[in-house]
FINU-250024 format. One record per residue: residue number from 1; x, y, z of N, C-alpha, C in turn. Coordinates in steps of 0.001 Angstrom, whole numbers, plus 500000, padded with zeros to 6 digits. Layout:
BEGIN
SITE,num,n_px,n_py,n_pz,ca_px,ca_py,ca_pz,c_px,c_py,c_pz
SITE,NUM,X,Y,Z,X,Y,Z,X,Y,Z
...
This chain:
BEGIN
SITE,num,n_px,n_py,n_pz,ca_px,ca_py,ca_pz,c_px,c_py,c_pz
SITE,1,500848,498813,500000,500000,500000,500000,500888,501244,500000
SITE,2,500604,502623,499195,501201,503392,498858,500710,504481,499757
SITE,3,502123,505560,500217,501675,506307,501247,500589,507036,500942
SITE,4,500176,507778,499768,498779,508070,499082,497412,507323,499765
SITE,5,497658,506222,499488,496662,504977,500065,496339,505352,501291
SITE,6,497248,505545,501915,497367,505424,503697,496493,506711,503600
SITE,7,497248,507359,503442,496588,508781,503568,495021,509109,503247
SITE,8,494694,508595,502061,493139,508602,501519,492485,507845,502677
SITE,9,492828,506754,502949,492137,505700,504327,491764,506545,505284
SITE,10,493479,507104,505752,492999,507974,507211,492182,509373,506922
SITE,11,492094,510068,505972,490936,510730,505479,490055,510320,506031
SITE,12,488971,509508,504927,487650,508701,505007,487512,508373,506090
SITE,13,488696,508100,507446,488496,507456,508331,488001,508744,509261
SITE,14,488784,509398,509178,488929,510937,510072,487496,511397,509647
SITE,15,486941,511733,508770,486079,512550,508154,484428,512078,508005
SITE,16,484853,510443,507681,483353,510006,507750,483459,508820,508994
SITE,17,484562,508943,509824,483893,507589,510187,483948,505942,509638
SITE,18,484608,505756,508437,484502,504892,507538,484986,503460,508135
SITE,19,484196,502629,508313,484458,501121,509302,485223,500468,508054
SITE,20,484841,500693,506416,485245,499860,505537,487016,500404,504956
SITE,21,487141,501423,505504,488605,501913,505489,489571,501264,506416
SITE,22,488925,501449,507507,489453,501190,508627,489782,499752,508651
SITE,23,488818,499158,508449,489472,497746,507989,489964,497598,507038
SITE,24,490570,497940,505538,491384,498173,504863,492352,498042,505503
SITE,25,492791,499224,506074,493779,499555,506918,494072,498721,508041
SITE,26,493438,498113,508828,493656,496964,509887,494144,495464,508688
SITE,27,493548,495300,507856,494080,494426,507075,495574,494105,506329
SITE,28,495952,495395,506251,496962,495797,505728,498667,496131,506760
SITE,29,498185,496415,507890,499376,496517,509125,499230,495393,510078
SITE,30,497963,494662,510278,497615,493803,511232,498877,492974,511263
SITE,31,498968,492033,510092,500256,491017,510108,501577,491544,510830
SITE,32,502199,492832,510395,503092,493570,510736,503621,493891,511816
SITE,33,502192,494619,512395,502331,494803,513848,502157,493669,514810
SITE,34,501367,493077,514442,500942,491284,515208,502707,490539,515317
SITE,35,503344,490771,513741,504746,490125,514492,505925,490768,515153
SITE,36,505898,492286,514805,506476,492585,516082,506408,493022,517198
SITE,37,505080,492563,517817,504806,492473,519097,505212,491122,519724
SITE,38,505171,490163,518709,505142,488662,518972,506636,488303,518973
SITE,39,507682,489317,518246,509055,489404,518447,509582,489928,519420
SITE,40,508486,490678,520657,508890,491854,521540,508569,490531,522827
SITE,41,507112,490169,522974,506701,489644,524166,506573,488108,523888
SITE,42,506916,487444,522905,506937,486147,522582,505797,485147,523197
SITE,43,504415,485784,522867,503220,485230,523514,502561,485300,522471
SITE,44,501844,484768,521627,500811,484561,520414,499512,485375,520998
SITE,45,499391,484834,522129,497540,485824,522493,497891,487168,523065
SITE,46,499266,487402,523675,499799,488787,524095,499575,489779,523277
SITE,47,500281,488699,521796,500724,489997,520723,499581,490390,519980
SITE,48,498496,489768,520369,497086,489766,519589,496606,490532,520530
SITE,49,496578,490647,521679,495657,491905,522504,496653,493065,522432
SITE,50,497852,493316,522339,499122,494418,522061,498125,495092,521124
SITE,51,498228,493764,519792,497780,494690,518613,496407,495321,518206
SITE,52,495386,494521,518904,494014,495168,518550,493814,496021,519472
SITE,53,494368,496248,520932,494755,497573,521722,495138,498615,520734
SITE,54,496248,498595,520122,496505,499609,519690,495232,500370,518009
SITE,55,494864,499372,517299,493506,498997,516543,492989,500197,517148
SITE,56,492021,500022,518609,490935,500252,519181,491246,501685,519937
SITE,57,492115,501910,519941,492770,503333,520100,492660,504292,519172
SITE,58,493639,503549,517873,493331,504321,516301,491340,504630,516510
SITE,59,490727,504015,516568,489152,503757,515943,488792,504730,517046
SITE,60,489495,505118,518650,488913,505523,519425,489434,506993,519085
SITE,61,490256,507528,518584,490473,509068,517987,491172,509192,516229
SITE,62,489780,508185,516004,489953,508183,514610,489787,509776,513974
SITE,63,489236,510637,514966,488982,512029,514202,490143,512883,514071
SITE,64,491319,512099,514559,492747,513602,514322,493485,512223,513730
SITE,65,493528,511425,513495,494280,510462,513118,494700,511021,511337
SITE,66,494335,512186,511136,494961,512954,509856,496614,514118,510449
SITE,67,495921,513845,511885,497025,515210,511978,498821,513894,512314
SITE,68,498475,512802,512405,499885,511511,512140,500820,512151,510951
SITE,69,502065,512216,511187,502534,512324,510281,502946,511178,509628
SITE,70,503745,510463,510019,504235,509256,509514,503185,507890,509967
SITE,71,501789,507460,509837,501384,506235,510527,501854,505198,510583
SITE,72,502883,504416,509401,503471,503047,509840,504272,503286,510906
SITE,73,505244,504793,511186,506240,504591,512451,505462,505048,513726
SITE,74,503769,505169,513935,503166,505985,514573,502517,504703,515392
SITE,75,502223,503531,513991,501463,502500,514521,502511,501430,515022
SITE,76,504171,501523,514830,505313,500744,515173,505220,501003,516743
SITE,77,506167,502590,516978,505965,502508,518173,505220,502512,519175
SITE,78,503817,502051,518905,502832,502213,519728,502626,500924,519833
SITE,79,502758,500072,519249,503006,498335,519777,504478,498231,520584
SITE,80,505359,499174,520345,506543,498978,521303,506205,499230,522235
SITE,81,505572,500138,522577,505407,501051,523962,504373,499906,524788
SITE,82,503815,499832,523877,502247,498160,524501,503064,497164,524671
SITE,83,504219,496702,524142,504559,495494,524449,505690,495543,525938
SITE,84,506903,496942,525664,506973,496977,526819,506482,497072,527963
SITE,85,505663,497659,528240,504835,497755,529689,504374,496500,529770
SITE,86,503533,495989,528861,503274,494627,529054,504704,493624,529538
SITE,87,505656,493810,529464,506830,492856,529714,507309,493563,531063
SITE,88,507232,495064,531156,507591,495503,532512,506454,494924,533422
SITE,89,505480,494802,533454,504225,494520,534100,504334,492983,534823
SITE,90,504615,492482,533805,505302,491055,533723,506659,490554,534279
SITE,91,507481,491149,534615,508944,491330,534882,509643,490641,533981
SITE,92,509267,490154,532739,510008,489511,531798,511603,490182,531865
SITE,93,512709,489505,531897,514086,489756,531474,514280,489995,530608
SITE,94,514327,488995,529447,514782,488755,528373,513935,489262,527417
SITE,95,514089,489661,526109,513289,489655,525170,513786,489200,523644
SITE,96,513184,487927,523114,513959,487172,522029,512713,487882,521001
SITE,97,513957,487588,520248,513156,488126,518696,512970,487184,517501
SITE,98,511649,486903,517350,511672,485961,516243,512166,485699,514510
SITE,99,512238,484886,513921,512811,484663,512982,512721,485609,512119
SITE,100,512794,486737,511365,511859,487332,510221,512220,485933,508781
SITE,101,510978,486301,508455,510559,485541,507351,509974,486122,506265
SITE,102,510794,486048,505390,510369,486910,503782,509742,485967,502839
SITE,103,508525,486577,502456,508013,486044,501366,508093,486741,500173
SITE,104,508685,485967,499017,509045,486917,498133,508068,486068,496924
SITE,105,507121,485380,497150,506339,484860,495914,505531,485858,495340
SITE,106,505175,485879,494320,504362,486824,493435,502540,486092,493300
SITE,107,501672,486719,493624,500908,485818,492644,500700,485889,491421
SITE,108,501272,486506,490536,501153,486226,489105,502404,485765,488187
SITE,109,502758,485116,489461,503986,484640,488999,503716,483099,488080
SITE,110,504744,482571,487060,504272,481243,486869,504511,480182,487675
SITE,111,504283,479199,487063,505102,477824,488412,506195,477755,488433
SITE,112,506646,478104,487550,508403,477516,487593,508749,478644,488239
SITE,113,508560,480047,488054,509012,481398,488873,508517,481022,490215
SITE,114,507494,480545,490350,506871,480307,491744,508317,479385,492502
SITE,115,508230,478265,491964,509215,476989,492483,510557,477945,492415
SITE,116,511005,478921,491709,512483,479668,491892,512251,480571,493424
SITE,117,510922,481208,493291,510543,482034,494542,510802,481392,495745
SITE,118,510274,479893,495783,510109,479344,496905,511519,478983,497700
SITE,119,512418,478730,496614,513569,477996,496965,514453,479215,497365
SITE,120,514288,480261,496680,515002,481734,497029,514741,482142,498340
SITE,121,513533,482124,498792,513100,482704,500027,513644,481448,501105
SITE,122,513653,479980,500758,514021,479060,501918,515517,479229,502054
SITE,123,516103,479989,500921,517307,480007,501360,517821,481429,502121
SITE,124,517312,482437,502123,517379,483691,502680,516761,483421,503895
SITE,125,515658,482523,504159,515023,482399,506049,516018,481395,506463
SITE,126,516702,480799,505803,517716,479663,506451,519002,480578,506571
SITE,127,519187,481813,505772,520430,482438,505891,519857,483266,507416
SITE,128,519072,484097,506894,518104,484809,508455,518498,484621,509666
SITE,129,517832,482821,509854,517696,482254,510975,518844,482295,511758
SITE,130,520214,482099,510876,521555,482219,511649,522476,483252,511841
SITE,131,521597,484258,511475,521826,485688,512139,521491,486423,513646
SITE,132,522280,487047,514562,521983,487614,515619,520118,487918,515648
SITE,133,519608,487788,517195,518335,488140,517523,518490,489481,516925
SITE,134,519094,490001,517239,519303,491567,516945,519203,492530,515499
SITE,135,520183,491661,514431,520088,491687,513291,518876,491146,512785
SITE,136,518511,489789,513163,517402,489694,512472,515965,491053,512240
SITE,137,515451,491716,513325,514921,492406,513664,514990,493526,513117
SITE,138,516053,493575,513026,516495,495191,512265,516577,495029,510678
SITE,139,516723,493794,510430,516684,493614,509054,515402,493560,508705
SITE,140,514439,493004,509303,513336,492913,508548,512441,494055,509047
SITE,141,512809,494987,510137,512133,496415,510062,512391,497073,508766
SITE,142,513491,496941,508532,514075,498128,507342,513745,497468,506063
SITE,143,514156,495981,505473,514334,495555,504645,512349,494250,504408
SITE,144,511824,494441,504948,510399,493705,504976,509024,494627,505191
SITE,145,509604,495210,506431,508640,496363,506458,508884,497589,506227
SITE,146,509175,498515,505545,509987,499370,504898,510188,500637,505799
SITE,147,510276,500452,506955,511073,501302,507839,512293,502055,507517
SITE,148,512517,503249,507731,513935,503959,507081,514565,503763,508493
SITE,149,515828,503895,508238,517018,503395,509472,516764,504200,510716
SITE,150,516778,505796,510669,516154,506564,511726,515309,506040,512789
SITE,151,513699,505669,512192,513140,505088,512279,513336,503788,513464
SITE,152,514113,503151,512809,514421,501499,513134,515392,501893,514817
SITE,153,516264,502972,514153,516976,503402,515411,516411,503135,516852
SITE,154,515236,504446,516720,514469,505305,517450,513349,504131,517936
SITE,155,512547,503404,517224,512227,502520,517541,512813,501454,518790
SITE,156,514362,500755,518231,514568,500041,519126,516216,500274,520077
SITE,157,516023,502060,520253,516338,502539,521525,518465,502415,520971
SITE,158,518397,502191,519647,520199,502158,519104,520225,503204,518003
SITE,159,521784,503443,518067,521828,504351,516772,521934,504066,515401
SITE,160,521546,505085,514733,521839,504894,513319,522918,503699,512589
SITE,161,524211,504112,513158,524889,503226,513140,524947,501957,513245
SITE,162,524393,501479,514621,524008,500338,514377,523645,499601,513679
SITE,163,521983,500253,513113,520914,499989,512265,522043,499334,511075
SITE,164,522953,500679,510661,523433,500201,509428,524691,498760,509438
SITE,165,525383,499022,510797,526132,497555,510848,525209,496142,510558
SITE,166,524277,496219,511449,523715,494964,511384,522896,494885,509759
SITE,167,522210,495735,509060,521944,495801,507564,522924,495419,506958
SITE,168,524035,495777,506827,525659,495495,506424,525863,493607,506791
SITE,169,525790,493382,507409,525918,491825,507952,524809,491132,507656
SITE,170,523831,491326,507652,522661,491076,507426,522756,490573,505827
SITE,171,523298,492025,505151,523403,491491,503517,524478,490786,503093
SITE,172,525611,490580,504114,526704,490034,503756,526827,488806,503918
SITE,173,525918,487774,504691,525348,486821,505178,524721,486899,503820
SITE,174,523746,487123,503549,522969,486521,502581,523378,486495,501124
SITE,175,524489,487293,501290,525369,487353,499517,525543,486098,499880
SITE,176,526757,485703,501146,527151,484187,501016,526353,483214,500993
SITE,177,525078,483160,501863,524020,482290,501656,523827,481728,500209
SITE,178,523425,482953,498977,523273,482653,497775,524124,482175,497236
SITE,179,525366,482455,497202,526720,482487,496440,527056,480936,496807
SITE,180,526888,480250,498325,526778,478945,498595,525423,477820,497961
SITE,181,524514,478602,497927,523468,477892,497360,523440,477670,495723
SITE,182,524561,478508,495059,524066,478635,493539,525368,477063,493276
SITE,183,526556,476878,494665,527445,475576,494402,526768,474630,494536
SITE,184,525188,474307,495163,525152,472755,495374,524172,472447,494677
SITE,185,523284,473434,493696,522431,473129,492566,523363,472245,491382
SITE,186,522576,471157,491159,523671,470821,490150,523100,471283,488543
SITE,187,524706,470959,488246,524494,471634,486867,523566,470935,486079
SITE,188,522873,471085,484812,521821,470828,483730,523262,470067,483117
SITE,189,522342,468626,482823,522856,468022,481729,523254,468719,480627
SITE,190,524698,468106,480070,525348,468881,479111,524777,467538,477677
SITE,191,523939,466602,477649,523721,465726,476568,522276,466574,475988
SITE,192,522228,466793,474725,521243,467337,474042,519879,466268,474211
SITE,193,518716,467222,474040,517494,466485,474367,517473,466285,472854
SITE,194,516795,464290,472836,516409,463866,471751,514882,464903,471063
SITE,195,514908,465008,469653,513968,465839,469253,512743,464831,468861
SITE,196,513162,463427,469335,512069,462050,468929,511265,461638,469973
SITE,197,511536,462289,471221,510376,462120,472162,509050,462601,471844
């Protein structure tokens, strides 16, 4: 969805009231925010009351929800802020961050692009997976959910810098990931296909 999009939504939403925007819009961040709450407090029904808390907030001053400047980093840190207290509340220690997982299939893709998609993406969540809690997180703020580094910073309390080391490792890991995966495909027969089949 295009920031245009967003913007027309929170209009209609601000102005009329619009339940069929609004769910647009809940349709469209729900997944997003649902996993990084679920990366923050590592509870499946936690990160589901985190996120329709924050939902039912939007809907509850849906009438200035035009004066947001940025809403994806508006609706980010407002599941941070819900998930911490929820973990301070909790005395949780630790906080692990789950896998990010990229889907890079198309649907109008064909099968065989599909079957290249599939195998591309199992090899980038297998490169992922063996990346720092830390990196993972930051990679798929910036690079899944299209968070700018600032952003990602400010969000999770590090600097810029950071953001960009772990992006830096993040992609340098996954050059090798590919660059290892393109050695154990084997090569296509070098004998010509009979033209008598």
């Amino acid at each position: 969805m295009l920031d245009n999009e967003v913007r027309y939504l929170l209009n209609d939403i601000a102005l009329n009231s619009s339940r069929v925007s609004f769910k647009r819009l809940y349709m469209f961040y729900y997944g997003k925010l649902f996993n990084l709450a679920k990366s923050l407090v590592k509870n499946d029904e936690q990160a589901e009351e985190i996120t329709n808390d924050v939902f039912m907030n939007l809907w509850a001053r849906r009438a200035s929800l035009t004066e947001i400047n940025n809403f994806t980093y508006y609706c980010y840190t407002s599941v941070k802020n819900k998930s911490l207290t929820y973990l301070a509340k909790n005395q949780l220690k630790s906080v692990n961050i789950d896998e990010a997982n990229i889907d890079i299939a198309d649907q109008a893709a064909t099968a065989e692009d599909k079957l290249a998609c599939e195998d591309l993406s199992k090899i980038i969540n297998i490169t992922l997976s063996k990346l720092s809690e830390p990196c993972r997180l930051v990679f798929k703020l910036v690079k899944e959910d299209g968070l700018k580094y600032r952003e990602v910073a400010e969000l999770l309390d590090i600097s810029v810098k950071t953001v960009e080391y772990h992006i830096g490792n993040a992609l340098k890991a996954l050059a090798v990931g590919l660059k290892e995966s393109r050695k154990t495909v084997p090569a296509a027969s070098a004998e010509p296909i009979s033209k008598n089949i």
